[in-house]
ROLO-43324 format. One record per residue (C-alpha): residue in three letters; x, y, z. Coordinates in pm, whole numbers, plus 50000, padded with zeros to 5 digits. Last residue first. Layout:
<rs>
[r ALA,[X,Y,Z]]
...
</rs>
This chain:
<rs>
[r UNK,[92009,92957,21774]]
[r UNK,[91826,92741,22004]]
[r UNK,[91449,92725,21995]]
[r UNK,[91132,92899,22185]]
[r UNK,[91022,93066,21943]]
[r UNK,[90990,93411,22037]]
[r UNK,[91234,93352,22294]]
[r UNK,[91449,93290,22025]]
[r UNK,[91747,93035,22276]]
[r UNK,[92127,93059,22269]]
[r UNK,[92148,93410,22426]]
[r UNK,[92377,93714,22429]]
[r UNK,[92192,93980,22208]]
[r UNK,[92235,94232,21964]]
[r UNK,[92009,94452,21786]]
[r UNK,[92211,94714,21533]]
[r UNK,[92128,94573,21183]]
[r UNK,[91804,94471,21218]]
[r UNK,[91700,94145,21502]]
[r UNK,[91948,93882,21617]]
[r UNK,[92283,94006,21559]]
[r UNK,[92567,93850,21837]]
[r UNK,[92656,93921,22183]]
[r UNK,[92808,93625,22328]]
[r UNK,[92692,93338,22522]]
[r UNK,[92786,93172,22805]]
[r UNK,[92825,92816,22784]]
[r UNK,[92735,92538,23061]]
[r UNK,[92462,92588,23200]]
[r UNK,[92295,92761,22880]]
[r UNK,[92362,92443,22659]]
[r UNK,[92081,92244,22853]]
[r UNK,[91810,92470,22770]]
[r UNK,[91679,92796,22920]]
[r UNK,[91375,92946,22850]]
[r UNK,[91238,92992,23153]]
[r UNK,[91524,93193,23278]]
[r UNK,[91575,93252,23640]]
[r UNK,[91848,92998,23698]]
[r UNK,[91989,93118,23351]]
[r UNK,[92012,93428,23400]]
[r UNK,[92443,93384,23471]]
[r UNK,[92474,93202,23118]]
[r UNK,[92748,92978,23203]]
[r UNK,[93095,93030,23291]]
[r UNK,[93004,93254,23503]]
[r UNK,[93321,93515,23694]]
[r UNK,[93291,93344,24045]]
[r UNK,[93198,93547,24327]]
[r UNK,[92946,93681,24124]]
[r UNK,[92646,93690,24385]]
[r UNK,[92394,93540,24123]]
[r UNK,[92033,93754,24065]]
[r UNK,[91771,93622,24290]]
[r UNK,[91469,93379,24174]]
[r UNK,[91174,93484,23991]]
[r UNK,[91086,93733,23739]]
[r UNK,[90769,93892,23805]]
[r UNK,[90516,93940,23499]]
[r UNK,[90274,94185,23519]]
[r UNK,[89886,94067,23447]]
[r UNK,[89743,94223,23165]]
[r UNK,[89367,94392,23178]]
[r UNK,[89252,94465,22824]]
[r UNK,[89240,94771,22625]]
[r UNK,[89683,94805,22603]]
[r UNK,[89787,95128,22554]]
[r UNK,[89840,95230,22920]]
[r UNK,[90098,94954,22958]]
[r UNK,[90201,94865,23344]]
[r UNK,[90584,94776,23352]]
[r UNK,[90735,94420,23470]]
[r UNK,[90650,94219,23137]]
[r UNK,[90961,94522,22991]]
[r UNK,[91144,94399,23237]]
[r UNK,[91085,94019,23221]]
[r UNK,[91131,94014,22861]]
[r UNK,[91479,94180,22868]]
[r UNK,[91606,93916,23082]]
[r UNK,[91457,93665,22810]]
[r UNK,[91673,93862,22536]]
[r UNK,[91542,93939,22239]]
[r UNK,[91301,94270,22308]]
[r UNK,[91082,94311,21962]]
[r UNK,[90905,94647,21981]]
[r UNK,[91097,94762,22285]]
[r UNK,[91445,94731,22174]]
[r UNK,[91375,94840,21781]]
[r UNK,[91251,95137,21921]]
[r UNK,[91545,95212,22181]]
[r UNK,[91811,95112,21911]]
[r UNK,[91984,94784,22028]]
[r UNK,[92215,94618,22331]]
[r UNK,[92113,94265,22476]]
[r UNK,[92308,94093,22727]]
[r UNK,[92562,94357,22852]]
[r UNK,[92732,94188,23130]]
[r UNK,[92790,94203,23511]]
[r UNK,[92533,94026,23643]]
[r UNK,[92280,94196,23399]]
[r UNK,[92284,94464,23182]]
[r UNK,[92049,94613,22897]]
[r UNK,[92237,94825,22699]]
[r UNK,[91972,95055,22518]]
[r UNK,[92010,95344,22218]]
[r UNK,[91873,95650,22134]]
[r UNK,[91725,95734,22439]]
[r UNK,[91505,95987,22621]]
[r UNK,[91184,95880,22555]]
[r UNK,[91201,95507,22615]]
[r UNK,[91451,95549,22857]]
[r UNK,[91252,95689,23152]]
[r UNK,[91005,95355,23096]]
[r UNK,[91263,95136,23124]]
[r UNK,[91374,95253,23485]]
[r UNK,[91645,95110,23628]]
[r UNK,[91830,95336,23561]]
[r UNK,[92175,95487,23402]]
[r UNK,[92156,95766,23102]]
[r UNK,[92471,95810,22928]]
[r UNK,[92415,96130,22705]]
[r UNK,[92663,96292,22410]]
[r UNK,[92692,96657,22423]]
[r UNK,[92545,96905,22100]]
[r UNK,[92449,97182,22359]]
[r UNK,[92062,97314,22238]]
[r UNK,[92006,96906,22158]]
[r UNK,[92139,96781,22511]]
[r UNK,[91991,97101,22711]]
[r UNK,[91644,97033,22559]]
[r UNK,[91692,96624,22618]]
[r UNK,[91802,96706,23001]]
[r UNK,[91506,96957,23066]]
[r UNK,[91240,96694,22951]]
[r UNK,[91385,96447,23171]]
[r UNK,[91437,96680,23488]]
[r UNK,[91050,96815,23462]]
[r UNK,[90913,96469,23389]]
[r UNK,[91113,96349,23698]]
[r UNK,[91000,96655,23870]]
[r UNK,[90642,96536,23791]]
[r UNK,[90688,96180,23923]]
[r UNK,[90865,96262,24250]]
[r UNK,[91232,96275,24293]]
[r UNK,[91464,96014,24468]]
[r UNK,[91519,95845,24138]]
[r UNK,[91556,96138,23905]]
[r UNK,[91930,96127,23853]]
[r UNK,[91992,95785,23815]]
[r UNK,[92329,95819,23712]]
[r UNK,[92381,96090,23455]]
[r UNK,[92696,96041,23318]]
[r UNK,[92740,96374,23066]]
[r UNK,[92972,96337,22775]]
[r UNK,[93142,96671,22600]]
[r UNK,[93130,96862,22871]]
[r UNK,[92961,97237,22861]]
[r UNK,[93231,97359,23181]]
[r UNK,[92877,97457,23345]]
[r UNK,[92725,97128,23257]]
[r UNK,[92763,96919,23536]]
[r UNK,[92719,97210,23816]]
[r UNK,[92431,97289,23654]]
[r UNK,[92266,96931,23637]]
[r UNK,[92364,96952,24030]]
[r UNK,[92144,97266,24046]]
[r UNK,[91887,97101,23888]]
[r UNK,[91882,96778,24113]]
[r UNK,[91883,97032,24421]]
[r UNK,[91622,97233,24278]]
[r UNK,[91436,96853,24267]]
[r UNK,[91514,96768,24598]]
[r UNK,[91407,97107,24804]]
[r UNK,[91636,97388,24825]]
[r UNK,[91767,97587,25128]]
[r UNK,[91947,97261,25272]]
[r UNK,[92197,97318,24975]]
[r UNK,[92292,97668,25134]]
[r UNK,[92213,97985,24959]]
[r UNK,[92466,98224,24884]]
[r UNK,[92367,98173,24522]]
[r UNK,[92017,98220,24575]]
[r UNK,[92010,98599,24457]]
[r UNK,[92181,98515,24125]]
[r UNK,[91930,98224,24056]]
[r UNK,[91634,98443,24066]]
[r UNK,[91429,98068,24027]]
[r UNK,[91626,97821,23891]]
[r UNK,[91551,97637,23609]]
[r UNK,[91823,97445,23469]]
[r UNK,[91927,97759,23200]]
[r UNK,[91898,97998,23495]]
[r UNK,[92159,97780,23691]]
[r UNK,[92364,97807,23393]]
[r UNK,[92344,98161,23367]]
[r UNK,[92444,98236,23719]]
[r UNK,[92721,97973,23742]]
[r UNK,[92897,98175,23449]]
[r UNK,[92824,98473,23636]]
[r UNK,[92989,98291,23948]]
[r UNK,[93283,98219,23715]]
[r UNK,[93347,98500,23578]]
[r UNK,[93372,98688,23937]]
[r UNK,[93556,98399,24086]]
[r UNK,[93831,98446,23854]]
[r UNK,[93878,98166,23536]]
[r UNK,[94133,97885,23547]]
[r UNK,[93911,97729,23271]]
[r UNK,[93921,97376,23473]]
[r UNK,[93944,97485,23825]]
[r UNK,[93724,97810,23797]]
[r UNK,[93466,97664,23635]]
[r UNK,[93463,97352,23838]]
[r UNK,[93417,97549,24160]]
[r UNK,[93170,97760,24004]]
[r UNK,[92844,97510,24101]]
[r UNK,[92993,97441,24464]]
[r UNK,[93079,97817,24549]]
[r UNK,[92743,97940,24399]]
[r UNK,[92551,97642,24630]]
[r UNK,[92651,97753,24920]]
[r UNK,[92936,97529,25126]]
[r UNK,[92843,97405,25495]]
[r UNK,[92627,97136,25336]]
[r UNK,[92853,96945,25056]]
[r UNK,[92652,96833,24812]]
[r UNK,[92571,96477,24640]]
[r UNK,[92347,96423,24986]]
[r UNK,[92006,96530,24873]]
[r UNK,[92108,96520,24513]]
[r UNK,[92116,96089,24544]]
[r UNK,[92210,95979,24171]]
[r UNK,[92466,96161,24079]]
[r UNK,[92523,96382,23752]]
[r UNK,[92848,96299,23614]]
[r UNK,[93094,96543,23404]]
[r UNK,[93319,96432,23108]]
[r UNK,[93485,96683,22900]]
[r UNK,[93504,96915,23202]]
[r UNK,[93382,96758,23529]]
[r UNK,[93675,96470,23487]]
[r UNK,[93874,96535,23225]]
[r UNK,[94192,96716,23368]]
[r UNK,[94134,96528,23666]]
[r UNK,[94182,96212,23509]]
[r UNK,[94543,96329,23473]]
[r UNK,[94609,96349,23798]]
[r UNK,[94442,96012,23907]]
[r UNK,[94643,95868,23656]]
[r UNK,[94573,95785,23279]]
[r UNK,[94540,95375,23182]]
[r UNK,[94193,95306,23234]]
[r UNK,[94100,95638,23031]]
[r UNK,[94327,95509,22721]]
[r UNK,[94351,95847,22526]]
[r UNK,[94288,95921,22141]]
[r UNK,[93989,96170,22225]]
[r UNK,[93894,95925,22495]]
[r UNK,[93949,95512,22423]]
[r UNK,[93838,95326,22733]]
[r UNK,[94009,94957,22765]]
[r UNK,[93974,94684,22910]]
[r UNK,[94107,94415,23209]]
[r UNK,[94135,94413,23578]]
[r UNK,[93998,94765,23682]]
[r UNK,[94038,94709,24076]]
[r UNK,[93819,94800,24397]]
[r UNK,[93886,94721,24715]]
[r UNK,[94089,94930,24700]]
[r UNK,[94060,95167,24499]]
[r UNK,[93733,95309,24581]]
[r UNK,[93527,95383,24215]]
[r UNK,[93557,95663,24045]]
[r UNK,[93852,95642,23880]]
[r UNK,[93674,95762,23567]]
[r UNK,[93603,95456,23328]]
[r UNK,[93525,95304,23644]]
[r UNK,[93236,95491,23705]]
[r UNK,[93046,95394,23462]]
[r UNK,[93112,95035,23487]]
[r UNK,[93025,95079,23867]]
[r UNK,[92691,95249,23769]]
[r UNK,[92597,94997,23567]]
[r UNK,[92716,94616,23736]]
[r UNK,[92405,94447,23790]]
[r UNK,[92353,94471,24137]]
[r UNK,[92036,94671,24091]]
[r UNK,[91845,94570,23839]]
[r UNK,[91918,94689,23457]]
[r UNK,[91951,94978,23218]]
[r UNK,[92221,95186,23062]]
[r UNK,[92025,95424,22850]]
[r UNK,[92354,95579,22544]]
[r UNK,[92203,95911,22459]]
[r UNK,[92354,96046,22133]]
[r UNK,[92510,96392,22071]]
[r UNK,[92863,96234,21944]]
[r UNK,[92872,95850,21955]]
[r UNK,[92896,95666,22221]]
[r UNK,[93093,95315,22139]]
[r UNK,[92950,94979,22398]]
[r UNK,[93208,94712,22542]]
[r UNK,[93142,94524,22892]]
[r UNK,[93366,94226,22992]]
[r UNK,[93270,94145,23301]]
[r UNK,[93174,94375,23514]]
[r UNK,[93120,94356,23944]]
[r UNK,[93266,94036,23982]]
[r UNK,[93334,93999,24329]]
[r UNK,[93643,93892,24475]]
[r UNK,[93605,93652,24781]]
[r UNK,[93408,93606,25099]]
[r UNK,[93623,93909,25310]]
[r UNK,[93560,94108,24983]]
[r UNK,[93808,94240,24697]]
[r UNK,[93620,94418,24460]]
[r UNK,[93641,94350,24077]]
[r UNK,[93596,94566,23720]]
[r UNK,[93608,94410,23397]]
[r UNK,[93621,94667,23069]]
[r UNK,[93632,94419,22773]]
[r UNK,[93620,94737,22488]]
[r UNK,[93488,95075,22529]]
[r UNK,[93462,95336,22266]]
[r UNK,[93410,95691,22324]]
[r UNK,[93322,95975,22097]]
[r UNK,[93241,95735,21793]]
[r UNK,[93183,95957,21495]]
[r UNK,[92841,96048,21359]]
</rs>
């Protein structure tokens, strides 16, 4: 498969009354075509706002794309306008938010809201589109979905809300789909529901996937691929399997230590992982887990590593010490 998008040294800051934070520091990653990219990590750590940069998301100011590039059907992304991001925005690339209970606007119904794009981006009448909006809405779920399109959001409950925003993502059948967090404010079995809908509409409509959480175990059966992120940087990046049968990075570790294993016979105690993750007013020079990291030696204060091969052909990670081992590269 062909690389759909390819990102190289993207570094996104906000101005602040204490300083500039760095938000992302140097993040590349490709996407290829029909794959599911999981972007996971703590909060803070610089996901959704790499994301979102790529599409002028992000409030400008305080926020500022300071270095990178985003390569889009032959296009720089960082370098279009606002304009021309438009273009692309909700129909080659289209972004699921996190928070459905507020990702609406209230005094619209939902039919205007989910044809809206339809109508901007194929410069199709309201009658197409709203039949368009109709069998998409049908395709997420929805109960007698042409009846309930004068419905206001506050008619639906959180997880038809979630579905109908999936619709409104889809309806112009983008190439990528950003699906931030989607299923966090949901309960366990509509997060099943959601996940298990979003992998049926990925393989029935070919579009590539970037899944952002903080939720390891959501990835492991959605996912092709893991970028595991933390203050700011990618610091290990592999095939899902390969990720979770031999994690590399100590950051890594601690997540995966953090979840409850049903296959395991024995009792395991989770492991925590101490300490608070930096502020970033200062771009590290050093390896920024390395407060937390048990593992670390005297080189990870002051070097910060780079991604290199550690495990298979497609396992990277940025760290001097084999945590298996316990010994530097």
């Amino acid at each position: 498969m062909s690389d759909l998008l390819q990102v190289k040294g993207l570094e996104t800051q906000f101005r602040t009354r204490e300083g500039s934070v760095h938000a992302v520091n140097g993040v590349s990653f490709n996407l290829k075509e029909g794959e599911t990219l999981g972007i996971v990590g703590e909060s803070g750590c610089g996901k959704t706002v790499s994301m979102m940069s790529l599409l002028g998301l992000i409030p400008m100011p305080p926020g500022k794309v300071v270095a990178g590039e985003a390569l889009f059907e032959g296009k720089d992304l960082l370098k279009l306008s606002n304009e021309e991001l438009r273009h692309i925005r909700g129909a080659k690339i289209s972004v699921v938010f996190q928070d459905p209970m507020t990702s609406f606007n209230p005094v619209l119904t939902i039919g205007k809201q989910t044809a809206e794009p339809y109508q901007i981006h194929r410069n199709a009448g309201k009658e197409e589109a709203y039949e368009r909006a109709v069998k998409y809405l049908e395709m997420v779920g929805i109960p007698n979905a042409k009846e309930r399109l004068n419905d206001y959001p506050h008619q639906f409950s959180g997880g038809m809300r979630q579905r109908v925003m999936i619709a409104m993502g889809l309806i112009c059948e983008p190439q990528i789909l950003i699906a931030d967090e989607p299923t966090t404010a949901l309960d366990v079995t509509i997060q099943a529901q959601i996940i298990e809908l979003m992998k049926r509409l990925r393989d029935e409509l070919g579009m590539a996937i970037i899944w952002i959480t903080h939720d390891l175990g959501i990835i492991a059966g959605l996912a092709h691929r893991v970028n595991v992120m933390y203050g700011g940087y990618i610091v290990e990046t592999a095939p899902v399997k390969s990720l979770y049968k031999e994690p590399q990075h100590p950051y890594t570790l601690g997540l995966l230590g953090s979840l409850p294993r049903m296959d395991e016979m024995s009792y395991r105690r989770l492991v925590s992982i101490d300490g608070l993750p930096p502020t970033l007013l200062e771009k590290p020079t050093y390896c920024p887990f390395e407060p937390r990291c048990k593992y670390a030696v005297e080189k990870c204060r002051h070097s910060n590593p780079q991604l290199s091969q550690v495990e298979g052909e497609d396992h990277y990670a940025a760290c001097w010490v084999n945590p298996k081992t316990g010994k530097e590269y």
